[in-house]
Short mmCIF file of the C-alpha atoms (twelve columns), coordinates in Angstrom:
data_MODEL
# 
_entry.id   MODEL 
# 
loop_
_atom_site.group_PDB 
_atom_site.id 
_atom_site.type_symbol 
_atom_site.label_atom_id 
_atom_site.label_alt_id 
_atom_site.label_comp_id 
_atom_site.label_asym_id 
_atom_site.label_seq_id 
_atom_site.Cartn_x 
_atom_site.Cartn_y 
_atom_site.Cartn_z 
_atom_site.pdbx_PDB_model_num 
ATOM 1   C CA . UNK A 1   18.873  -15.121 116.639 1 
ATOM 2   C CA . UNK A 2   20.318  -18.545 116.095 1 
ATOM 3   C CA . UNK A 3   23.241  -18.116 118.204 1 
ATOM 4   C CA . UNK A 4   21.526  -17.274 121.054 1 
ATOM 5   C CA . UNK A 5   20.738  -20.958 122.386 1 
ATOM 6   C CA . UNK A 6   23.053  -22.501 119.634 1 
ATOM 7   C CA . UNK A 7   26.112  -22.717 121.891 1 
ATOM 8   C CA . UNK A 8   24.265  -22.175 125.577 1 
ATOM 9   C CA . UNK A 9   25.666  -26.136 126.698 1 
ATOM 10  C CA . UNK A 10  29.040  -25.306 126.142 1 
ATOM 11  C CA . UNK A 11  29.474  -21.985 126.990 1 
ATOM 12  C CA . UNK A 12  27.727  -22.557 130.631 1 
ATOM 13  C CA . UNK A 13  30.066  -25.134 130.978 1 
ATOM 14  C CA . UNK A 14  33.201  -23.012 129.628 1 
ATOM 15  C CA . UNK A 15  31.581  -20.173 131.874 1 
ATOM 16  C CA . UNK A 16  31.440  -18.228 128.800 1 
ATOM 17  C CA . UNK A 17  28.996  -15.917 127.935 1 
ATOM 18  C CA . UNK A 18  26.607  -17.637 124.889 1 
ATOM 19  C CA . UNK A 19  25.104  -14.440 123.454 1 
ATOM 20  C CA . UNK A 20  26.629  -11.085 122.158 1 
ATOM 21  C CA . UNK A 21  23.628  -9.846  121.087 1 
ATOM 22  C CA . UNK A 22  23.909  -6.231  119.699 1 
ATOM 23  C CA . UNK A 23  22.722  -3.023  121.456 1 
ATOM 24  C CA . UNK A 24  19.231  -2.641  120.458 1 
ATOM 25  C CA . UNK A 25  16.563  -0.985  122.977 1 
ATOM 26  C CA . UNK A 26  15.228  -3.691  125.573 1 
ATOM 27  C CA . UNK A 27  11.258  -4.073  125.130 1 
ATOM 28  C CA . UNK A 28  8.987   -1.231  127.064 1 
ATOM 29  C CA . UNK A 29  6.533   -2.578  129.568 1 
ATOM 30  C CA . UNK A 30  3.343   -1.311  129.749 1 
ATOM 31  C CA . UNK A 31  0.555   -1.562  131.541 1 
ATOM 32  C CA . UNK A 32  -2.163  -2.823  129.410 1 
ATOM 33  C CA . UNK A 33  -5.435  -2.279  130.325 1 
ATOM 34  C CA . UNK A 34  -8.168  -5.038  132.521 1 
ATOM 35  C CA . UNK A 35  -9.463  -7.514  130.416 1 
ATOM 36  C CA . UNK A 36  -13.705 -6.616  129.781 1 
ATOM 37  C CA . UNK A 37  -14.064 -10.027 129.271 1 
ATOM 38  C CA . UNK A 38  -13.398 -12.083 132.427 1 
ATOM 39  C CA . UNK A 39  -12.580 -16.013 131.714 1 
ATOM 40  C CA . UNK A 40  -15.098 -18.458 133.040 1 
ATOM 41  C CA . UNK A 41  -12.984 -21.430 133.249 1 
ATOM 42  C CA . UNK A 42  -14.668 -23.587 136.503 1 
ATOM 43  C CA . UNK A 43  -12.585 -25.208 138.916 1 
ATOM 44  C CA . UNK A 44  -9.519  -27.309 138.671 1 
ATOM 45  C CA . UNK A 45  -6.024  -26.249 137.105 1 
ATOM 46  C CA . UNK A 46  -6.267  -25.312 133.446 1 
ATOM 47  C CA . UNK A 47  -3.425  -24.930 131.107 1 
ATOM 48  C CA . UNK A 48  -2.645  -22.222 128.472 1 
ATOM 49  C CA . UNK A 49  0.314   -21.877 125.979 1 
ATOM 50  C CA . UNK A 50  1.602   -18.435 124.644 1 
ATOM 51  C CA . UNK A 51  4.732   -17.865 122.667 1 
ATOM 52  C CA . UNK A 52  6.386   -14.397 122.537 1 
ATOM 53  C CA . UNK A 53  10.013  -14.750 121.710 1 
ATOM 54  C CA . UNK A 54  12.612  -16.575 123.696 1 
ATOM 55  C CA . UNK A 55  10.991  -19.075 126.139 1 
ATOM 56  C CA . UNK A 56  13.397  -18.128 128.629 1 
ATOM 57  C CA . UNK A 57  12.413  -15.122 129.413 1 
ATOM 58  C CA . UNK A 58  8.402   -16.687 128.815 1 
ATOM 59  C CA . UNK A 59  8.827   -19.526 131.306 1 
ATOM 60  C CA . UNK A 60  11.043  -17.092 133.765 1 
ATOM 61  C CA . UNK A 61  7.779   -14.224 134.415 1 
ATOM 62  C CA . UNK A 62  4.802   -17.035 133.999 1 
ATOM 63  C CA . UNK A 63  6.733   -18.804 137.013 1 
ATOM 64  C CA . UNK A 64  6.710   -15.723 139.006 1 
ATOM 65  C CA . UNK A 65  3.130   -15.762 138.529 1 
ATOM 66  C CA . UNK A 66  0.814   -16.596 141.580 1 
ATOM 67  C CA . UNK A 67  -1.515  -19.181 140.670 1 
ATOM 68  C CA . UNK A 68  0.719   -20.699 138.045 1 
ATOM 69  C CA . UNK A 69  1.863   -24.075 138.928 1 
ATOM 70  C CA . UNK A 70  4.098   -25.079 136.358 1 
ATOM 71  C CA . UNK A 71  5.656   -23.472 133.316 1 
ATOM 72  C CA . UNK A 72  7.126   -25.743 130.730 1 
ATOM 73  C CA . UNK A 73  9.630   -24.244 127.584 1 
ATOM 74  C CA . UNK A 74  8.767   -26.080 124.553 1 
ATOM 75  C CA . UNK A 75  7.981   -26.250 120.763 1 
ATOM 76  C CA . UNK A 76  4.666   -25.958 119.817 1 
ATOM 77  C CA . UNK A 77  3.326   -26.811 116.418 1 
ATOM 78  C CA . UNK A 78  5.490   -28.949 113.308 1 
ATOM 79  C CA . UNK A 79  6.529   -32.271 114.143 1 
ATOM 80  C CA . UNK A 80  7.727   -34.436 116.622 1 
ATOM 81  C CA . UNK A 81  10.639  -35.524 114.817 1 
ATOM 82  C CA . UNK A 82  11.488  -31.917 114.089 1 
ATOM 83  C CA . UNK A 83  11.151  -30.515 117.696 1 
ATOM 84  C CA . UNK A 84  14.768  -29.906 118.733 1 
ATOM 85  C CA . UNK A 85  16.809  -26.720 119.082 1 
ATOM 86  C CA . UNK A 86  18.835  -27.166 116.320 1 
ATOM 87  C CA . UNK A 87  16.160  -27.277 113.722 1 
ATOM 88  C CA . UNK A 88  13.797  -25.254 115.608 1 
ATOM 89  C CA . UNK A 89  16.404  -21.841 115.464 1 
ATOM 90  C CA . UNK A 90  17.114  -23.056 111.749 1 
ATOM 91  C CA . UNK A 91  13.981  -21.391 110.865 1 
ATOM 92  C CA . UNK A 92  12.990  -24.337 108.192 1 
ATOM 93  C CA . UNK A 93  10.081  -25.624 110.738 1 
ATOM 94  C CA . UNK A 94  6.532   -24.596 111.567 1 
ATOM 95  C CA . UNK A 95  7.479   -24.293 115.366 1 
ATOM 96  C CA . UNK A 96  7.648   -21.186 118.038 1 
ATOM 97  C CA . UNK A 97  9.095   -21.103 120.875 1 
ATOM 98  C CA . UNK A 98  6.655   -21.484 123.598 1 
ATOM 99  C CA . UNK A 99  5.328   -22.053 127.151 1 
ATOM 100 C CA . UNK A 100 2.567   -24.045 128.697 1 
ATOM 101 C CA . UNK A 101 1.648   -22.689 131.720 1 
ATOM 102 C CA . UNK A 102 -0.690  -24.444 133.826 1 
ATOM 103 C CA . UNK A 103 -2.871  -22.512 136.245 1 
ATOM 104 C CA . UNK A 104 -5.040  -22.418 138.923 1 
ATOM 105 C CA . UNK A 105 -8.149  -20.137 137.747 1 
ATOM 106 C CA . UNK A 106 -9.325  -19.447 140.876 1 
ATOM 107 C CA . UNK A 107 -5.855  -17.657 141.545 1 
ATOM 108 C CA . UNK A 108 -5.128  -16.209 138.465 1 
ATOM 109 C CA . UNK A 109 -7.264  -16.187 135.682 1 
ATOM 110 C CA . UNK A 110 -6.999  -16.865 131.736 1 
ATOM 111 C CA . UNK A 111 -7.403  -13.058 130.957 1 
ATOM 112 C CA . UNK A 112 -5.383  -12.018 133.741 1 
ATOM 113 C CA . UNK A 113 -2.734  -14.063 132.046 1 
ATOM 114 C CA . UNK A 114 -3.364  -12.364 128.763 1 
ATOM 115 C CA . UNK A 115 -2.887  -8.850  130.542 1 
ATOM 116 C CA . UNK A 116 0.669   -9.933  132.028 1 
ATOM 117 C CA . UNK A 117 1.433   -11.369 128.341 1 
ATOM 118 C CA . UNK A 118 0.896   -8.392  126.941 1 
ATOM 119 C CA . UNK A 119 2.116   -5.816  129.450 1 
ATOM 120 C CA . UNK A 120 5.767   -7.610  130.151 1 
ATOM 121 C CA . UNK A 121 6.016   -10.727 127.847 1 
ATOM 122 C CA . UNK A 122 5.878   -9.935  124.558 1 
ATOM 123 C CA . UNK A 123 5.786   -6.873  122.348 1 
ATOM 124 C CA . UNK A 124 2.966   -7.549  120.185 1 
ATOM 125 C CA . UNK A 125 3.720   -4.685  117.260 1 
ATOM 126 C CA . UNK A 126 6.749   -7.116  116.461 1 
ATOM 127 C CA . UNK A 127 6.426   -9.209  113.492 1 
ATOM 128 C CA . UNK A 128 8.432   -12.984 113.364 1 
ATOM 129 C CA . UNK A 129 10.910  -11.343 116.598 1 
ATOM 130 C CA . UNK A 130 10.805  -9.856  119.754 1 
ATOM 131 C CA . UNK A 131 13.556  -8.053  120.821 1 
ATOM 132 C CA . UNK A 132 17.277  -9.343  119.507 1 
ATOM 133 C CA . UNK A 133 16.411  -12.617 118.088 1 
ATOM 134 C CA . UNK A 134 14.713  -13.098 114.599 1 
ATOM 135 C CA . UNK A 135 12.665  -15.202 112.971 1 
ATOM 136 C CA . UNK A 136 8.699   -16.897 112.570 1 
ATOM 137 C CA . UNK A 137 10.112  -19.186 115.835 1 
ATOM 138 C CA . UNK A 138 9.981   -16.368 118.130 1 
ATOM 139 C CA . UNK A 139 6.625   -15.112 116.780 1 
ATOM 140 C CA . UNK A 140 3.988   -13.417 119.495 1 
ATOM 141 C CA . UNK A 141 0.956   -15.485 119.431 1 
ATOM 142 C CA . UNK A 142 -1.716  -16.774 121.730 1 
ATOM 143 C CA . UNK A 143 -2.628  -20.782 121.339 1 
ATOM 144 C CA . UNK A 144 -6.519  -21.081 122.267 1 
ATOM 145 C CA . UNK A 145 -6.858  -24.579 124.088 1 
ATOM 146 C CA . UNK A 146 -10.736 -24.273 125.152 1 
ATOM 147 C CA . UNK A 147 -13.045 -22.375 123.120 1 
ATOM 148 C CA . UNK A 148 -13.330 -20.188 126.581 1 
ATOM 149 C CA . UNK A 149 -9.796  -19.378 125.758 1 
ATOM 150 C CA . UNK A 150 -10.462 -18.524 122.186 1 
ATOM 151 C CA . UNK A 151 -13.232 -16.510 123.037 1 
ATOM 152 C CA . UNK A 152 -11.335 -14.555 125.797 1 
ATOM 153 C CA . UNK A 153 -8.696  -13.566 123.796 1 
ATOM 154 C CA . UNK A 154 -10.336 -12.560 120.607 1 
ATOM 155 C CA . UNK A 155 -11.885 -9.999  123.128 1 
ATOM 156 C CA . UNK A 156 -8.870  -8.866  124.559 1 
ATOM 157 C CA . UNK A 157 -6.952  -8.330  121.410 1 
ATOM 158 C CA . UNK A 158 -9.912  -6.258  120.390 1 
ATOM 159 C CA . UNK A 159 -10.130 -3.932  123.435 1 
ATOM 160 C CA . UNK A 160 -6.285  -3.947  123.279 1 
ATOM 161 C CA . UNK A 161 -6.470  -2.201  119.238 1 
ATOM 162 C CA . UNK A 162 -8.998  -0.022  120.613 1 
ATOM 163 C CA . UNK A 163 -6.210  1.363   122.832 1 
ATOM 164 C CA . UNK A 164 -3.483  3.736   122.234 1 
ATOM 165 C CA . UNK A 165 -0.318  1.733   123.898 1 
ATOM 166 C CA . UNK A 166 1.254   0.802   121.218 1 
ATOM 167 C CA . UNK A 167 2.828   3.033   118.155 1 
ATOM 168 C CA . UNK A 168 2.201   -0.067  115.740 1 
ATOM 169 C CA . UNK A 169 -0.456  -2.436  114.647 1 
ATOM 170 C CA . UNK A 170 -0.624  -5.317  116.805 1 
ATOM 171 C CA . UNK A 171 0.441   -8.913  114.773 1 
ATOM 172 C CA . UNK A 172 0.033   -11.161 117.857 1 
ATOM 173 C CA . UNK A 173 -1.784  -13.944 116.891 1 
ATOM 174 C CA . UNK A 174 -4.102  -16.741 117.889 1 
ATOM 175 C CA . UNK A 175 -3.171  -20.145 116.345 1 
ATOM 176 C CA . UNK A 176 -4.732  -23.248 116.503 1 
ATOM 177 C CA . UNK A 177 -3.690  -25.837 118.767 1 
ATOM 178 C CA . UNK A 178 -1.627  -28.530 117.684 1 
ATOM 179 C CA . UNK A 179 1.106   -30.926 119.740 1 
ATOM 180 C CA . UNK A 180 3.294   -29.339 122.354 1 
ATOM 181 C CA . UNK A 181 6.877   -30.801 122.824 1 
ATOM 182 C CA . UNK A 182 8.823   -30.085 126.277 1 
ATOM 183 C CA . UNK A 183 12.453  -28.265 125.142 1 
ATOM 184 C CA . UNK A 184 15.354  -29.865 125.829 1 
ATOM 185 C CA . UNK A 185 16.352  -29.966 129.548 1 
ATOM 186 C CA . UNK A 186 19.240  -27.411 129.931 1 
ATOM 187 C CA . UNK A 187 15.950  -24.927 128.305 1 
ATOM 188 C CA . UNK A 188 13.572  -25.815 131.862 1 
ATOM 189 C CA . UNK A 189 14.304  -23.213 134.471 1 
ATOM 190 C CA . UNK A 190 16.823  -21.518 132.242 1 
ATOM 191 C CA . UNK A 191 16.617  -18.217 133.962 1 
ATOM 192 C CA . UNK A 192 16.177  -19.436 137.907 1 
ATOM 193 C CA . UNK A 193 19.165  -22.152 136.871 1 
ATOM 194 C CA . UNK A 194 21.400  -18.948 135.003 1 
ATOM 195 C CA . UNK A 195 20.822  -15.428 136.745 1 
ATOM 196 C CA . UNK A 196 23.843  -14.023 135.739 1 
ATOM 197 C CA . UNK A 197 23.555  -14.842 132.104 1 
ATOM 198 C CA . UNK A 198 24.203  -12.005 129.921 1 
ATOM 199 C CA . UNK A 199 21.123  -12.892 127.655 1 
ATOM 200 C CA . UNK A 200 18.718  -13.296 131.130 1 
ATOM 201 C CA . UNK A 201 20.547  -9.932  133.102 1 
ATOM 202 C CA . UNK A 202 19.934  -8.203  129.516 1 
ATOM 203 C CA . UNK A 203 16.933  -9.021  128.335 1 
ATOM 204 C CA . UNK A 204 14.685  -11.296 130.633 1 
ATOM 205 C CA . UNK A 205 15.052  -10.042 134.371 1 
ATOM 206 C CA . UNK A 206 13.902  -6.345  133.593 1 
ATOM 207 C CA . UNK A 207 10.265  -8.552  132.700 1 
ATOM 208 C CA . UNK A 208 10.408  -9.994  135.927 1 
ATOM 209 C CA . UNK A 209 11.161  -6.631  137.610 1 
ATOM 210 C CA . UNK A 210 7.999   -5.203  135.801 1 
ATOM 211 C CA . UNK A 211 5.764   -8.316  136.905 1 
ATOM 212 C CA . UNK A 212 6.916   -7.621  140.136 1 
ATOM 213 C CA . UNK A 213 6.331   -3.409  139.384 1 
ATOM 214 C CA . UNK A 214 3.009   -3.286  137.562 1 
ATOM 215 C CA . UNK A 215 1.314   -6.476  139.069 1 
ATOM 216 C CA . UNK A 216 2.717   -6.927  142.508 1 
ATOM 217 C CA . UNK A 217 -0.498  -8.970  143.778 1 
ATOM 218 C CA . UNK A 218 0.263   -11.468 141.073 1 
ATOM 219 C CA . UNK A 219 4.009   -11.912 141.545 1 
ATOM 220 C CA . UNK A 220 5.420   -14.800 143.402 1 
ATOM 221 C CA . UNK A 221 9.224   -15.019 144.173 1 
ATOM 222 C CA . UNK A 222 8.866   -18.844 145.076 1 
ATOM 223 C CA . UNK A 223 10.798  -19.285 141.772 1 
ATOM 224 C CA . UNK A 224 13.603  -16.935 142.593 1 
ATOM 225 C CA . UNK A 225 17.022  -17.764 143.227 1 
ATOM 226 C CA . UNK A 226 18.893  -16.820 146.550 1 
# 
């Protein structure tokens, strides 16, 4: 919701607590199945961008991910000028929330990425949401860069409806690319910079716990805090 991020600058530095989001159900993990379609991506890092809600919690698992070497919260899609929080959360723009991750394919690969979105990320039944916060910027969708990628994951959204995991259609999405802009800075890092923040300790953390559960040969705690 809007006042999630709306007031995170001042109440980190009132010590305050920014969110007092309601009691709903935190998302299920699940363990979604091996991707029949494995990525042929070559050498040399590649980059991918997936938005499923909050990029907190987005950035915080894709940087416990072995084989990802950077993980940057942004805006992708709308307008330059428009790209900024404020606007953003106001729901009037064509942005999500979003992360680029890059990635080192012979580490991790593209689908295997697509797995861990799926299984801990995002919930992929939920339409314009995921979890407390509302709205077509926190919308579960998958950006195709290459037309590898786009291939890939038409694939693996159609083994995944073949499956029983989910009580609901899935709505994720594949969108077009268009211009990525880096969030503002107090966004990068938000989780490994704010452990104890009610919103992260809520809603965030129990995805890194499930990387960590479900996929422990792809979790990394280089990114985690002392």
């Amino acid at each position: 919701m809007r006042w999630r991020h709306a007031i995170a600058a001042t109440a980190l530095a009132l010590g305050a607590s920014a969110c007092q989001q309601p009691l709903l159900a935190a998302e299920k993990a699940v363990e979604a199945p091996a991707a029949k379609r494995a990525a042929k991506e070559g050498s040399g890092l590649k980059t991918a961008i997936f938005a499923g809600g909050c990029f907190w919690g987005v950035e915080g698992v894709f940087s416990h991910v072995r084989g990802v070497t950077s993980a940057v919260s942004g805006y992708h899609g709308g307008t330059e000028r428009q790209a900024h929080y404020k606007l953003v959360s106001s729901g009037i723009t064509d942005h999500a929330e979003a992360v680029r991750v890059t990635y080192d394919p012979k580490v991790i690969r593209y689908d295997q990425l697509l797995r861990i979105f799926f299984s801990v990320v995002t919930d992929p039944t939920q339409l314009n949401r995921q979890g407390p916060d509302v709205g077509a910027h926190y919308r579960s969708a998958i950006v195709s860069l290459s037309a590898e990628q786009n291939a890939v994951a038409k694939a693996y959204l159609a083994q995944l409806r073949s499956v029983d995991l989910w009580d609901k259609p899935i709505v994720t999405r594949i969108e077009r690319a268009q211009a990525f802009y880096p969030a503002e800075t107090y966004h990068q890092d938000f989780m490994l910079k704010n452990p104890r923040h009610r919103y992260i300790v809520r809603w965030d953390a129990p995805k890194v716990k499930a990387l960590k559960a479900l996929y422990p040969g792809a979790y990394s705690a280089r990114f985690q805090p002392d």
